[in-house]
PADO-696609 format. One record per residue: x, y, z of N, C-alpha, C, O in turn; residue in one letter. Coordinates in nm, 3 decimals. Example, Ala and Ser with C-alpha at 12.3 -4.5 7.8 and 13.67 -1.06 7.14 Angstrom:
% PADO-696609
n.c1,n.c2,n.c3,ca.c1,ca.c2,ca.c3,c.c1,c.c2,c.c3,o.c1,o.c2,o.c3,residu
1.319,-0.569,0.780,1.230,-0.450,0.780,1.320,-0.330,0.780,1.424,-0.332,0.846,A $
1.285,-0.225,0.708,1.367,-0.106,0.714,1.290,0.003,0.787,1.341,0.114,0.804,S $
//
This chain:
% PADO-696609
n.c1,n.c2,n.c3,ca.c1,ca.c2,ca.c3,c.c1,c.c2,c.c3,o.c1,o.c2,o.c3,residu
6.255,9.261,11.023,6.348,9.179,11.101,6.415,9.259,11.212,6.444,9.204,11.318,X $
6.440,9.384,11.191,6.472,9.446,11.281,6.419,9.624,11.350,6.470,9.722,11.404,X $
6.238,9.559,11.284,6.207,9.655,11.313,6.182,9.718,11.451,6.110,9.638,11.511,X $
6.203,9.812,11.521,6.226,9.894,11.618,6.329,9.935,11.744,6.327,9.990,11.854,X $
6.463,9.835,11.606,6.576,9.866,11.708,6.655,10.001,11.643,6.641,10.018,11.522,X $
6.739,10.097,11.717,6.807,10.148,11.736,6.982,10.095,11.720,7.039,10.040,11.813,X $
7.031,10.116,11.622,7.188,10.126,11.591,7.253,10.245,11.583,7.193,10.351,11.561,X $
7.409,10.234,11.604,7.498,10.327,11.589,7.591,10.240,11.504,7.621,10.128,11.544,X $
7.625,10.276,11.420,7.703,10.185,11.320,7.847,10.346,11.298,7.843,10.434,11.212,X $
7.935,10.329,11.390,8.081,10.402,11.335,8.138,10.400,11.263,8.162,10.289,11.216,X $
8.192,10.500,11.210,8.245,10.486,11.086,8.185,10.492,10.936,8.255,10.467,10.838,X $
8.075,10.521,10.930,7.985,10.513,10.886,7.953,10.617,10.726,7.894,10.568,10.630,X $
7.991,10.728,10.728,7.960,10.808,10.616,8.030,10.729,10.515,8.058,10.815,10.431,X $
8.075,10.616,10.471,8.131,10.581,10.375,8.161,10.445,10.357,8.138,10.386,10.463,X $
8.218,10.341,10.238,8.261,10.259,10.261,8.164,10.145,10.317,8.048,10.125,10.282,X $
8.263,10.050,10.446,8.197,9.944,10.442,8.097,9.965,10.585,8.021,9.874,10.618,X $
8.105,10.086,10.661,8.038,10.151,10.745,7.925,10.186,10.733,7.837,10.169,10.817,X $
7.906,10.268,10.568,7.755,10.297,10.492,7.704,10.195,10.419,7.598,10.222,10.363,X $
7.761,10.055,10.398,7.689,9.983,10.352,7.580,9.891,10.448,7.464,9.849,10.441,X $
7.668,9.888,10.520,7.608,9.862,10.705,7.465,9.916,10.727,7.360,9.856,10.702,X $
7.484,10.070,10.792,7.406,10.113,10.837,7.266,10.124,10.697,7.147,10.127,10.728,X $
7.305,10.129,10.581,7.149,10.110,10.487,7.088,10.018,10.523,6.966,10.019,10.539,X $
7.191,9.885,10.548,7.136,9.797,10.509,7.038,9.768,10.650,6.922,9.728,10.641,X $
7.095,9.790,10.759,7.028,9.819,10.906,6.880,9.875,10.864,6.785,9.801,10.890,X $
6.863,9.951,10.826,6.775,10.080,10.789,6.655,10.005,10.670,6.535,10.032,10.657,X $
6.717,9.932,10.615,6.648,9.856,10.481,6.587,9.763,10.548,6.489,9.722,10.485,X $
6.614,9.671,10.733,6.541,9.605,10.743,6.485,9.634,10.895,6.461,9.550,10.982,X $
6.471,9.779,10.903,6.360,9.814,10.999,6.411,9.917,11.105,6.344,10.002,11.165,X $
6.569,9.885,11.118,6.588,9.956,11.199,6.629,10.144,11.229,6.635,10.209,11.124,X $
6.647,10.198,11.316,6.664,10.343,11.301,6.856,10.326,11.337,6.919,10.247,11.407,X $
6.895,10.433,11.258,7.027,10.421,11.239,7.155,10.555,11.281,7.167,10.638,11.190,X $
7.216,10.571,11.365,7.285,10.667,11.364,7.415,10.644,11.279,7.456,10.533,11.247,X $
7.468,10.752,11.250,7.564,10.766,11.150,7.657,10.874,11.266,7.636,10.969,11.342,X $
7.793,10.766,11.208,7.864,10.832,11.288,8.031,10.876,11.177,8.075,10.804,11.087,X $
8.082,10.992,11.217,8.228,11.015,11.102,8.271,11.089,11.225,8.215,11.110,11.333,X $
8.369,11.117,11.186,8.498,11.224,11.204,8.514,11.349,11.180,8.518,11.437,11.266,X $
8.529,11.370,11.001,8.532,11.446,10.939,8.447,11.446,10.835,8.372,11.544,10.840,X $
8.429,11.375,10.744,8.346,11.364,10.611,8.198,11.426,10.658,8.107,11.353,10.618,X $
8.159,11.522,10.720,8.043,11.565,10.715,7.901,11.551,10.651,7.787,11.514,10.682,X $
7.986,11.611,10.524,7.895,11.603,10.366,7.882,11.456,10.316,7.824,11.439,10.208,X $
7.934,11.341,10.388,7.942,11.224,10.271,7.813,11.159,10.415,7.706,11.101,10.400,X $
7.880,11.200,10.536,7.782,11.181,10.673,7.613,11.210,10.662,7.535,11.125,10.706,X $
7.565,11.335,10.601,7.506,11.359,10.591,7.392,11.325,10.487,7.272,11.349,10.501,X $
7.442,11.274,10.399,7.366,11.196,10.259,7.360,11.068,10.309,7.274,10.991,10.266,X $
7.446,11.031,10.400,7.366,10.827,10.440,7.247,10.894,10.539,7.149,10.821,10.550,X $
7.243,10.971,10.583,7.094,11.005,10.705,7.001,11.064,10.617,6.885,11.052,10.657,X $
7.021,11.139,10.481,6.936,11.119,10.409,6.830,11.014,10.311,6.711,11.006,10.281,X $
6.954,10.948,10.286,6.921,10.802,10.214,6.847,10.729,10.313,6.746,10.675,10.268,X $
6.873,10.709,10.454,6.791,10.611,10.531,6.670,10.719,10.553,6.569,10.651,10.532,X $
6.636,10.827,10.578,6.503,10.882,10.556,6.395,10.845,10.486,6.277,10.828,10.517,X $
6.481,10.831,10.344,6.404,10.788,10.235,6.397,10.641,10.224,6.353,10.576,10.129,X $
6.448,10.596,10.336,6.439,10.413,10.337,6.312,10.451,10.406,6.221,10.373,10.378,X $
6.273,10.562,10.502,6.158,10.562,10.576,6.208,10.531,10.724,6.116,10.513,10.804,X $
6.297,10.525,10.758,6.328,10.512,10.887,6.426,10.666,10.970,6.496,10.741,10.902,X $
6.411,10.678,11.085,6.462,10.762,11.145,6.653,10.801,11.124,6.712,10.706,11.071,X $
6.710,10.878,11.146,6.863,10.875,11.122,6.913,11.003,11.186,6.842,11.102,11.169,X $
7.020,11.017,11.254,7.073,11.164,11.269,7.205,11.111,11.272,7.229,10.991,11.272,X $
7.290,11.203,11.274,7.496,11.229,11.206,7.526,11.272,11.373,7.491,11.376,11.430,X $
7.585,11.183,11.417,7.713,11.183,11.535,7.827,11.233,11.503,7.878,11.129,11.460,X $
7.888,11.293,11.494,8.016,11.378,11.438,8.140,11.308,11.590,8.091,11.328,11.701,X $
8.230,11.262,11.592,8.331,11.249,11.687,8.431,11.121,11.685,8.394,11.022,11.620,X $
8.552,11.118,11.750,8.682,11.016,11.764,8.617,10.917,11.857,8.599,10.926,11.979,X $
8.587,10.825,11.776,8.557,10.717,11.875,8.665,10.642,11.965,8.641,10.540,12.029,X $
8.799,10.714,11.962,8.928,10.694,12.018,8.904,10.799,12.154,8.987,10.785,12.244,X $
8.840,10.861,12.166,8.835,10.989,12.246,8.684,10.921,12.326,8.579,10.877,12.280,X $
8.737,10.938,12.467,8.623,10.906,12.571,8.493,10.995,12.590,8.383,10.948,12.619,X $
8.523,11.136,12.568,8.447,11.262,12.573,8.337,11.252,12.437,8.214,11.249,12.429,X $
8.430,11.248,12.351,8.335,11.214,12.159,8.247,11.138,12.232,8.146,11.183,12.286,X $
8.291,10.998,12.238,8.216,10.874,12.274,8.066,10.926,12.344,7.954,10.917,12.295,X $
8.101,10.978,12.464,7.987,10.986,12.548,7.914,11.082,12.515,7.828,11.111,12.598,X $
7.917,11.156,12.403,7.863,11.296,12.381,7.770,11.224,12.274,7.650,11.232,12.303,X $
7.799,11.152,12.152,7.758,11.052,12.039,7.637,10.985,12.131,7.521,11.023,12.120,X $
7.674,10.888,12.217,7.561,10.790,12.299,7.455,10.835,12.335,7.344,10.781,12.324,X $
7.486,10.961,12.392,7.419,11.038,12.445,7.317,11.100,12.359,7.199,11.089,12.392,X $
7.352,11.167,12.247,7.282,11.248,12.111,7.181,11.074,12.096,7.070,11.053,12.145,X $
7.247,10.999,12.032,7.188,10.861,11.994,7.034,10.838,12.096,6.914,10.826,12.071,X $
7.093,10.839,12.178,7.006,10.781,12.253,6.861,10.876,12.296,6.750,10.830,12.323,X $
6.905,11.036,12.290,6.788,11.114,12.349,6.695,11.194,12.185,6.592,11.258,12.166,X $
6.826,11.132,12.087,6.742,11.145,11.946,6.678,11.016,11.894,6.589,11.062,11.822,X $
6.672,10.937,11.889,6.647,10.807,11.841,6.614,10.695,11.937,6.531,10.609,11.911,X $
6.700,10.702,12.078,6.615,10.589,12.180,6.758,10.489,12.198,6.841,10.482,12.108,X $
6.767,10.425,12.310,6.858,10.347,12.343,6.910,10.263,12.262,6.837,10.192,12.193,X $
7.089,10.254,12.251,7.102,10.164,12.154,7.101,9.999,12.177,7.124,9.930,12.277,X $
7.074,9.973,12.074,7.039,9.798,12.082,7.125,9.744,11.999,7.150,9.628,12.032,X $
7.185,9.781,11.900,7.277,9.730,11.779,7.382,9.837,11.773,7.364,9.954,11.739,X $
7.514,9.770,11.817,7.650,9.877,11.810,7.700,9.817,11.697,7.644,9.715,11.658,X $
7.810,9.866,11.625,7.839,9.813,11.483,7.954,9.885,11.502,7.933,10.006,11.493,X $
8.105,9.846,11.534,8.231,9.927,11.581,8.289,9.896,11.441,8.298,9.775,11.416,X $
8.333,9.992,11.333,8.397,9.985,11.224,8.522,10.110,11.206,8.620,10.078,11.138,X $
8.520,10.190,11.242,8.576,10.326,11.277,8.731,10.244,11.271,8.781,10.160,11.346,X $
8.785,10.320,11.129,8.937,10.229,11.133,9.024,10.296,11.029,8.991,10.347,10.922,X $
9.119,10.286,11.074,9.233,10.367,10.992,9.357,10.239,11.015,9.409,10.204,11.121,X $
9.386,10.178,10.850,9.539,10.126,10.854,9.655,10.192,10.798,9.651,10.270,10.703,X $
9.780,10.150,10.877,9.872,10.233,10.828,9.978,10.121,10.745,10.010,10.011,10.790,X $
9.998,10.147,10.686,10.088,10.045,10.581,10.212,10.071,10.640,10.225,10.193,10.636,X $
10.333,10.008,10.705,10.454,10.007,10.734,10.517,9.910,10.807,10.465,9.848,10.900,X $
10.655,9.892,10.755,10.721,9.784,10.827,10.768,9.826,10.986,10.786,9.936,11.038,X $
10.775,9.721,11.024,10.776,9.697,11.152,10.834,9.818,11.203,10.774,9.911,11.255,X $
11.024,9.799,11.169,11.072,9.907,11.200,11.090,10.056,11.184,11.160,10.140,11.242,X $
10.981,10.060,11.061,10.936,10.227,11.035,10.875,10.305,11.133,10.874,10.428,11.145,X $
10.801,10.181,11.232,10.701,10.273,11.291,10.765,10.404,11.388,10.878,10.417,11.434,X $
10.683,10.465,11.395,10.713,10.565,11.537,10.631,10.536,11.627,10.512,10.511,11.605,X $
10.691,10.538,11.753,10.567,10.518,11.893,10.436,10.591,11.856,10.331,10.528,11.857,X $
10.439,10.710,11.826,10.338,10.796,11.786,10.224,10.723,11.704,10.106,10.728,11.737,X $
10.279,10.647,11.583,10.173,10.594,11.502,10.190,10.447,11.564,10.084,10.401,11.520,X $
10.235,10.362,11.621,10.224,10.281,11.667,10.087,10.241,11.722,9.997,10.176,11.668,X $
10.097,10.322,11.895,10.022,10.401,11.946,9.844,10.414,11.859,9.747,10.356,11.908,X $
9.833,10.492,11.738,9.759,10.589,11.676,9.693,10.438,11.635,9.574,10.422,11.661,X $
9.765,10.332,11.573,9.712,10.197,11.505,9.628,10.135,11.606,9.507,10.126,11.586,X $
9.698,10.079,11.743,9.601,10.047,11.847,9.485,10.161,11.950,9.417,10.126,12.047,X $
9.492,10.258,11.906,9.393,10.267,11.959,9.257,10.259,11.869,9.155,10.239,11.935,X $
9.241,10.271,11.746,9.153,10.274,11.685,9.111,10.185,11.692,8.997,10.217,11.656,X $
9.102,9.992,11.727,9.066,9.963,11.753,9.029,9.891,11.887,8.918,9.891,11.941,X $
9.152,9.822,11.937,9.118,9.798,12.065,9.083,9.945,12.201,9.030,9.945,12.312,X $
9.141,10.039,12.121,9.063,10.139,12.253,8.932,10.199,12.193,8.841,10.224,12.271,X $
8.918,10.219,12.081,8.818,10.275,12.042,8.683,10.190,12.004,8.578,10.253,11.995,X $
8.682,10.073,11.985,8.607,9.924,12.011,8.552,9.932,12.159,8.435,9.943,12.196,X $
8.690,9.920,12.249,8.694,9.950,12.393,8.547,10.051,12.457,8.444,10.014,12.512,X $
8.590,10.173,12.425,8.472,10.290,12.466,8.375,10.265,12.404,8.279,10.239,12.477,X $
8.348,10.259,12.265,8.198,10.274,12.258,8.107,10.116,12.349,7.998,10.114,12.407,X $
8.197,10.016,12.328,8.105,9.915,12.373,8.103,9.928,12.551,8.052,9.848,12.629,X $
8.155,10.020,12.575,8.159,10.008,12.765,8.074,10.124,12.763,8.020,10.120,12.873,X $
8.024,10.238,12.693,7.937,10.334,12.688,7.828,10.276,12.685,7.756,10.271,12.785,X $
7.788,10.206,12.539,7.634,10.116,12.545,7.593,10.040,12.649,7.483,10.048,12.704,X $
7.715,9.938,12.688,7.665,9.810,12.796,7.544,9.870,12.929,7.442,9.821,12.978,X $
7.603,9.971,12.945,7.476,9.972,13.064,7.320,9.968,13.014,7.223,9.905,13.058,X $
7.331,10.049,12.916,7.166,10.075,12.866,7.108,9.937,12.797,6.988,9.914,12.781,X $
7.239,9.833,12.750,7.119,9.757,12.718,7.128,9.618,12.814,7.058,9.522,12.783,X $
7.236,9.609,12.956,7.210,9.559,13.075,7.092,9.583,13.128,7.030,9.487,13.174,X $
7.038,9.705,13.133,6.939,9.760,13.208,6.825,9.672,13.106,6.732,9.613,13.160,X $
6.838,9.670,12.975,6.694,9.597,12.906,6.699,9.430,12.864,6.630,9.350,12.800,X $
6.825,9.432,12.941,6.858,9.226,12.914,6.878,9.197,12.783,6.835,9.093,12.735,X $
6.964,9.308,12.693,6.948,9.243,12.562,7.019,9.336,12.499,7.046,9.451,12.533,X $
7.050,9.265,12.387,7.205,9.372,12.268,7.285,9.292,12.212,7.316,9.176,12.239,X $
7.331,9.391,12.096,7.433,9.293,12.009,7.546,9.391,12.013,7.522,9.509,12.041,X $
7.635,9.363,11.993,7.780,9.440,11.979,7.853,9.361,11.827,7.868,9.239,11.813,X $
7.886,9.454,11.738,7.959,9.339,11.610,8.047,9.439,11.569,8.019,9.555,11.539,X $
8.171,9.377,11.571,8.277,9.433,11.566,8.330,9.384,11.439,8.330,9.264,11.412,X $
8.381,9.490,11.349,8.442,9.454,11.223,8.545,9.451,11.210,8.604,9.558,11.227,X $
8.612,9.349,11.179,8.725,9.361,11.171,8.801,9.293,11.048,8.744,9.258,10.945,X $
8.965,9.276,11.079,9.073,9.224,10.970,9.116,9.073,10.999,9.152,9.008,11.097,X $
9.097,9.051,10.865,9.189,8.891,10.876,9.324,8.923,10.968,9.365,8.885,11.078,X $
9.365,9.000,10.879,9.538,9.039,10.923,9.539,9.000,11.072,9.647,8.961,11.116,X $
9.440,9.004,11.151,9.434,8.965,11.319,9.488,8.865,11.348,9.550,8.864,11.455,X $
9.484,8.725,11.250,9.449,8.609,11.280,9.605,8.606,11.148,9.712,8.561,11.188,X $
9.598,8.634,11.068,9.720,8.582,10.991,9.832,8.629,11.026,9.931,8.569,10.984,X $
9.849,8.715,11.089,10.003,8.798,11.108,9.980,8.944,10.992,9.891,8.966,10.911,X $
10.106,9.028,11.031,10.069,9.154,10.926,10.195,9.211,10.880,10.228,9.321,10.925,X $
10.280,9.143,10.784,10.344,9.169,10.740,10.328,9.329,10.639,10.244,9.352,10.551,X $
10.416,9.399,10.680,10.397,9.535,10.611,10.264,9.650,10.687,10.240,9.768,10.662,X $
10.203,9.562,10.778,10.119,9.641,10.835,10.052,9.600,10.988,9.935,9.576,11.019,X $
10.207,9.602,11.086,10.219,9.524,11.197,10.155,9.565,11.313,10.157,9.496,11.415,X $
10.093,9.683,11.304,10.025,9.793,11.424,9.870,9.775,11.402,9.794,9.801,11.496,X $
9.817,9.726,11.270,9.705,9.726,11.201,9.653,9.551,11.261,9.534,9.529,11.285,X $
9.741,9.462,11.276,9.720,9.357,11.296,9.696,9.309,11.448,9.627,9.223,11.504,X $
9.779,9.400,11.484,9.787,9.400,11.643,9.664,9.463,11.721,9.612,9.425,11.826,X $
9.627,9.593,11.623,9.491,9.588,11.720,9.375,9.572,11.667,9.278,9.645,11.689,X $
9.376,9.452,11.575,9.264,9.350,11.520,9.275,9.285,11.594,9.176,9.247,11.656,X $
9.416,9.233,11.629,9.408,9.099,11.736,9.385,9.141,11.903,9.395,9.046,11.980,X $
9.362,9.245,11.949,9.309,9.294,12.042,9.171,9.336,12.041,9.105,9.322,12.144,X $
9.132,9.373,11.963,8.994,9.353,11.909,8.894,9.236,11.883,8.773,9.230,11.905,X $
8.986,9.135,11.826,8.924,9.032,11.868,8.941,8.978,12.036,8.832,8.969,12.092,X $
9.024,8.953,12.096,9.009,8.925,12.230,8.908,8.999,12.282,8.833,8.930,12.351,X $
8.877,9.117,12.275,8.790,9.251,12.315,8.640,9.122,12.318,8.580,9.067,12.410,X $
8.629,9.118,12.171,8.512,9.074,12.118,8.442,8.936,12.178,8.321,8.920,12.190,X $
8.566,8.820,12.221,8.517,8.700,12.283,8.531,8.732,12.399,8.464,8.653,12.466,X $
8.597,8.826,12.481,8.581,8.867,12.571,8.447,8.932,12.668,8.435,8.932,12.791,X $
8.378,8.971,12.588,8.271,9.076,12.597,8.098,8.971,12.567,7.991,8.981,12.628,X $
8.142,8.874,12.445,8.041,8.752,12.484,8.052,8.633,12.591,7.959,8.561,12.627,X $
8.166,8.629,12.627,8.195,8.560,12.757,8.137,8.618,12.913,8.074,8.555,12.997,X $
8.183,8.756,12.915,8.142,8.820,13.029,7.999,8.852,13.026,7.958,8.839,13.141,X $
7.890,8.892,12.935,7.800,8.938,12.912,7.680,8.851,12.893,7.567,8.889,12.925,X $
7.705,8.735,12.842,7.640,8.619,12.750,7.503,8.612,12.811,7.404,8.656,12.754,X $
7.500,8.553,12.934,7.433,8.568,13.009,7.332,8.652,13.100,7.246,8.626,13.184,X $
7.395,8.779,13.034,7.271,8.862,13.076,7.210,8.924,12.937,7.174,9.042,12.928,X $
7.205,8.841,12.844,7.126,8.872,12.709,7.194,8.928,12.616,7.136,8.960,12.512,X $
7.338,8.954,12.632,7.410,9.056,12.543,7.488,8.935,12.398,7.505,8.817,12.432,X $
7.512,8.962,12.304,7.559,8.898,12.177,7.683,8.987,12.138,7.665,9.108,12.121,X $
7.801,8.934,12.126,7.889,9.049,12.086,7.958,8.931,11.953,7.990,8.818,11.989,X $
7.974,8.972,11.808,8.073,8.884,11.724,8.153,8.967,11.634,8.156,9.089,11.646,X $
8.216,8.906,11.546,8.344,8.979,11.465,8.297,8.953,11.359,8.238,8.845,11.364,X $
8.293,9.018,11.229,8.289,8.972,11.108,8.443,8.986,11.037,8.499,9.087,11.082,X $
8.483,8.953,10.991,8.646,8.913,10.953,8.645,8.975,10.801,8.554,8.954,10.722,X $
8.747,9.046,10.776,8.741,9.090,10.604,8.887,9.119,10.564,8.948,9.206,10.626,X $
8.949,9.050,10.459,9.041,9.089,10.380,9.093,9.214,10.301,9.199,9.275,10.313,X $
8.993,9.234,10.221,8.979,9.328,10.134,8.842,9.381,10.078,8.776,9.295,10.020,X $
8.788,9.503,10.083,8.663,9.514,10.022,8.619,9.563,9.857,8.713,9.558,9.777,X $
8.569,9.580,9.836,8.558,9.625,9.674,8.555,9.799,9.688,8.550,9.855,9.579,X $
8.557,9.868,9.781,8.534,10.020,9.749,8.682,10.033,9.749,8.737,10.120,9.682,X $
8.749,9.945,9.824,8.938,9.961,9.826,9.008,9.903,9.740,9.131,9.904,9.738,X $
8.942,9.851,9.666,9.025,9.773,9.545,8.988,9.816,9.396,8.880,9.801,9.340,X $
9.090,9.865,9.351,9.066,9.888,9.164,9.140,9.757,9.071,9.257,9.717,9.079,X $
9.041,9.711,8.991,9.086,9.644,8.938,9.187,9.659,8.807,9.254,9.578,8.744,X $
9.166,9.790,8.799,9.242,9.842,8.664,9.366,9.884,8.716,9.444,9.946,8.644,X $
9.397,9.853,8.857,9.574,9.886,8.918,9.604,9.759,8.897,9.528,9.675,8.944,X $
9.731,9.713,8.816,9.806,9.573,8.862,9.833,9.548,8.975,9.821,9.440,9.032,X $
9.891,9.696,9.038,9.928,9.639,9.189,9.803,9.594,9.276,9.845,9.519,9.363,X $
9.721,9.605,9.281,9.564,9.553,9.383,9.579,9.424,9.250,9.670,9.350,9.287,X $
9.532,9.380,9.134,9.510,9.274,9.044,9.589,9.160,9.051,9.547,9.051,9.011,X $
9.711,9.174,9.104,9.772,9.083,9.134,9.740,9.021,9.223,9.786,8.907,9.215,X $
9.649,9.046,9.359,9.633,8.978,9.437,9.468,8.898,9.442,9.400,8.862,9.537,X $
9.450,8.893,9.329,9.341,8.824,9.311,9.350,8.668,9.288,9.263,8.581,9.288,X $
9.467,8.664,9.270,9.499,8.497,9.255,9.455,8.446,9.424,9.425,8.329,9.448,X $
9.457,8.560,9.537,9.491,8.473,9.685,9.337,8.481,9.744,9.297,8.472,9.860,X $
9.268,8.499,9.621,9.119,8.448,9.744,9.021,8.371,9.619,9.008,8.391,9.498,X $
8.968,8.285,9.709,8.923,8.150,9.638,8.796,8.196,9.512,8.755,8.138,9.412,X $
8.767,8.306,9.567,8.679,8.335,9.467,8.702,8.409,9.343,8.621,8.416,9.250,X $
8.825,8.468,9.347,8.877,8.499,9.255,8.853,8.640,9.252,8.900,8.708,9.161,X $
8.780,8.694,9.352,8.737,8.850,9.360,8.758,8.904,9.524,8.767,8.818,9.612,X $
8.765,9.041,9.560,8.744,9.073,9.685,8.623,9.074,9.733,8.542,9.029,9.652,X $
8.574,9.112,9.844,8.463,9.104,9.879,8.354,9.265,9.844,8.397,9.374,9.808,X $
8.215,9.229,9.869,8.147,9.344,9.804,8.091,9.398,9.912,8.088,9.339,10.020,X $
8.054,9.486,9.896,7.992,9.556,10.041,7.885,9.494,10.059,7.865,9.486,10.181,X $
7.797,9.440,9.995,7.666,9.395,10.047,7.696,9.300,10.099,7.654,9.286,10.213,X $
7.784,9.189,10.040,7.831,9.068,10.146,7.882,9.107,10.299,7.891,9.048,10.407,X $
7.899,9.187,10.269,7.940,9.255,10.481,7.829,9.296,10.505,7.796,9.274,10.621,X $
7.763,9.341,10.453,7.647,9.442,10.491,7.504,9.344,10.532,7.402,9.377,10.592,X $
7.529,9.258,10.493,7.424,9.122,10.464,7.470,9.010,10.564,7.399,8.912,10.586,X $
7.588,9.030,10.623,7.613,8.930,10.695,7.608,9.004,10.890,7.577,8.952,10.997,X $
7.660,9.147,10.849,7.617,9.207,11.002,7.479,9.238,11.000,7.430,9.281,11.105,X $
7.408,9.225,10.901,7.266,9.240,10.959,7.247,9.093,11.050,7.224,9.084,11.171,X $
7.262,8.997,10.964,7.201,8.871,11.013,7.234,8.852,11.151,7.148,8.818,11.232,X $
7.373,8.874,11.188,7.424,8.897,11.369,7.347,8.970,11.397,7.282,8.889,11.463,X $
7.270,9.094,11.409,7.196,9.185,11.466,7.098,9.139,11.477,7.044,9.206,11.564,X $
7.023,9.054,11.441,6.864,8.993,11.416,6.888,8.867,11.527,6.991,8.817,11.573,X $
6.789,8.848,11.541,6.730,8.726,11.655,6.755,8.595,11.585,6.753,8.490,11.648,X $
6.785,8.601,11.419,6.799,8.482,11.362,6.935,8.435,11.352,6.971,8.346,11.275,X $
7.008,8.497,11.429,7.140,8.486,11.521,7.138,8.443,11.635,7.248,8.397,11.665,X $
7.062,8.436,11.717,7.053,8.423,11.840,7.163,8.338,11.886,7.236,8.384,11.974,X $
7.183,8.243,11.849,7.272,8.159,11.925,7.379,8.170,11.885,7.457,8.076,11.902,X $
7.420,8.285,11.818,7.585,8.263,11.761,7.652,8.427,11.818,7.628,8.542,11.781,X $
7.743,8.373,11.923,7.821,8.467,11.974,7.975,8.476,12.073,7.968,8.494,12.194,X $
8.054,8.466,12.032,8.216,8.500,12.081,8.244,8.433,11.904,8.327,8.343,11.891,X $
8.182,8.477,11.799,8.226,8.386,11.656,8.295,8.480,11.588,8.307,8.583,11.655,X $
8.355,8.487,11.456,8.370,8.532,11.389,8.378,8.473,11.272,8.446,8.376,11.238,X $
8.292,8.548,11.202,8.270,8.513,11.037,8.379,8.559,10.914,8.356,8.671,10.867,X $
8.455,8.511,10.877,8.497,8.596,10.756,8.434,8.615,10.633,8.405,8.510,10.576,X $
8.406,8.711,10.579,8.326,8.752,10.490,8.456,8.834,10.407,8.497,8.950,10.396,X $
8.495,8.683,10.353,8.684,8.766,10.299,8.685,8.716,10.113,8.753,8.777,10.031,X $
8.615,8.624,10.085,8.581,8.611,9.907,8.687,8.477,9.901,8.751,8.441,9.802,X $
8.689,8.403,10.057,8.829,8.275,10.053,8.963,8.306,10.085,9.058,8.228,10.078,X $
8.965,8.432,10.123,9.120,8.447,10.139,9.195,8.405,10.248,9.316,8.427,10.259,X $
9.113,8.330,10.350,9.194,8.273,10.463,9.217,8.115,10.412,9.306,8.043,10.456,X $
9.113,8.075,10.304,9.155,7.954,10.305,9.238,7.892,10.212,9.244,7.772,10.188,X $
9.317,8.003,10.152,9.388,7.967,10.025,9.573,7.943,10.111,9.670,7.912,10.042,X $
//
């Protein structure tokens, strides 16, 4: 389904980033892996997709940082081949009330996604302008769309992230490009069920559970594939019901 495209999936050595990029890899495509720091956890998803049989190399850099950015695209592209599938996940929330914040982390909350969403997808756009074709899928938080009580910097640049996102299939649409959001509450690598404090909040999604990585992982493939084609400025929540409770 997606054999002989090229992804960069951020954020990636772990979590709902590495469930992503396998699953990329599981249906054809070649996959860069991208972290920060986690090196060693970086380095075992480019092994694992080897042994899926497909190509992989480790991008090391701040996708908040313009220099990282273009240094990553660059590696991506002259190791593996132009990208065709961007996958922006690269995210850090900070838990605090409104008036705790400091400008500093304020600041630190929006750029991770609306600036760092921002660069990598204005890095790719030319290369796959130049081939009339691309997907951009941006992961993101309910909290965008509900408000973010206790975590008001986290919400704010979801909700800039999403504008980013219908923004970018609006402007682009037309010259072959697909950009969408997948929407998520809570995932299962962040939730223990044996804490009351996470267990209690299982009453607020319809399914009675959080969501699993393969359900994200299974739903940004399907945006990346042609059997998407027509679905783009959308966003899916892949949240286990928690917007609709």
């Amino acid at each position: 389904m997606l054999e002989g495209k090229v992804a960069l999936v951020t954020g990636s050595s772990r979590g709902v980033g590495r469930a992503v990029a396998l699953e990329l890899a599981r249906r054809g495509a070649d996959v860069a892996i991208n972290c920060r720091a986690s090196v060693k956890e970086g380095e075992a998803v480019t092994r694992q997709i080897h042994d899926l049989g497909r190509r992989s190399i480790l991008v090391t850099g701040d996708t908040r940082v313009e220099e990282d950015v273009d240094r990553m695209v660059t590696a991506v592209s002259e190791s593996l081949g132009e990208i065709d599938i961007l996958v922006n996940n690269a995210v850090y929330a900070l838990q605090k009330l409104f008036l705790d914040f400091t400008v500093e982390e304020w600041r630190a909350q929006l750029e991770y996604k609306s600036l760092g969403y921002f660069l990598t997808s204005r890095r790719v756009l030319p290369g796959m302008l130049k081939r009339g074709k691309g997907v951009i899928i941006n992961i993101l938080s309910t909290v965008g769309k509900r408000g973010g009580y206790g975590e008001m910097g986290y919400a704010v640049t979801n909700a800039g992230a999403m504008a980013l996102t219908r923004g970018l299939a609006a402007e682009f649409g037309r010259k072959g490009i697909r950009a969408n959001g997948v929407l998520i509450t809570w995932a299962e690598n962040a939730f223990d069920p044996a804490n009351p404090e996470d267990a209690r909040w299982l009453d607020k999604f319809a399914l009675g559970r959080v969501t699993r990585l393969d359900e994200v992982a299974k739903t940004v493939a399907f945006l990346a594939s042609d059997e998407s084609s027509g679905i783009t400025g959308s966003f899916i929540p892949v949240d286990a019901g928690f917007l609709c409770m």
